[in-house]
C-alpha positions in Angstrom: 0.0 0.0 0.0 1.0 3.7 -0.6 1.9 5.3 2.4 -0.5 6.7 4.9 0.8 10.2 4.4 0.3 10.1 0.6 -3.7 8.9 0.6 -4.3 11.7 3.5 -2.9 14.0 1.2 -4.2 12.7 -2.2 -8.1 12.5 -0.4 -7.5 16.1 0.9 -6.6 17.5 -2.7 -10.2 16.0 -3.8 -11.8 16.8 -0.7 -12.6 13.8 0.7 -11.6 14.2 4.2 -12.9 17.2 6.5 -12.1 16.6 10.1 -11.7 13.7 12.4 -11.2 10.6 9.7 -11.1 7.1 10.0 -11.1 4.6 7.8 -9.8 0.6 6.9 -8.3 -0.8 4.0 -11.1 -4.1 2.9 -9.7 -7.6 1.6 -10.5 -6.3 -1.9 -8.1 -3.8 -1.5 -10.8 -0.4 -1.1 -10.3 2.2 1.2 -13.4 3.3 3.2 -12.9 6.7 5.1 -15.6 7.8 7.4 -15.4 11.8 8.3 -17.4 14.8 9.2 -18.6 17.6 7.1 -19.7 21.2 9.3 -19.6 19.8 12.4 -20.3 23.0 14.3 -23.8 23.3 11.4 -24.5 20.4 9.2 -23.5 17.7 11.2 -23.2 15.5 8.5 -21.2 12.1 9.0 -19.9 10.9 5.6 -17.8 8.2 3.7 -15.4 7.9 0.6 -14.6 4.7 -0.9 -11.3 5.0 -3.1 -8.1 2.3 -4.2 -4.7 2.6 -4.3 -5.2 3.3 -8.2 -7.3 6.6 -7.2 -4.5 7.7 -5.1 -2.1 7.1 -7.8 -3.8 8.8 -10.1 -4.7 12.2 -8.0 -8.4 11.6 -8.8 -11.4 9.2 -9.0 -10.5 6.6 -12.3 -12.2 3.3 -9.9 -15.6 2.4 -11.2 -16.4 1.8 -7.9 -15.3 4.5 -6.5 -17.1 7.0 -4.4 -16.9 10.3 -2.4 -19.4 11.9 -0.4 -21.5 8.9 0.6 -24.3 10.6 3.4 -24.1 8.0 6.4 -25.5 10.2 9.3 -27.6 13.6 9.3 -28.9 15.5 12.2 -32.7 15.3 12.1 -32.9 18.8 13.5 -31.0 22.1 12.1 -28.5 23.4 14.5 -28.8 26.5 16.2 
């Protein structure tokens, strides 16, 4: 695997990652990142599935790749 430094800075650079990520590599060899989106106002919780290829390549080529995947949402706006 590429390092760890280059796929935080690879998802940055298409906006993947906002604050607080986590995220596992799965046997077929995607990377799912969890993060947040406007904590402090949205609240959203989102995910980004990418491979190594994506990284390589500074952008989405995977077919099933995928950015901005809504997992959570506040049911109430914030204040």
């Amino acid at each position: 695997m590429t390092e760890v430094g280059d796929a935080i800075k690879i998802a940055e650079s298409i906006r993947y990652l906002r604050n607080y990520p986590d995220g596992f590599q799965a046997p077929d060899g995607s990377i799912y990142t969890s993060y947040d989106r406007n904590r402090a106002t949205d609240g959203e919780i989102l995910f980004a599935r990418f491979t190594e290829e994506d990284i390589l390549a500074k952008s989405i080529v995977s077919p099933k790749s995928r950015q901005k995947n809504l997992i959570s949402r506040p049911l109430k706006k914030r204040p």
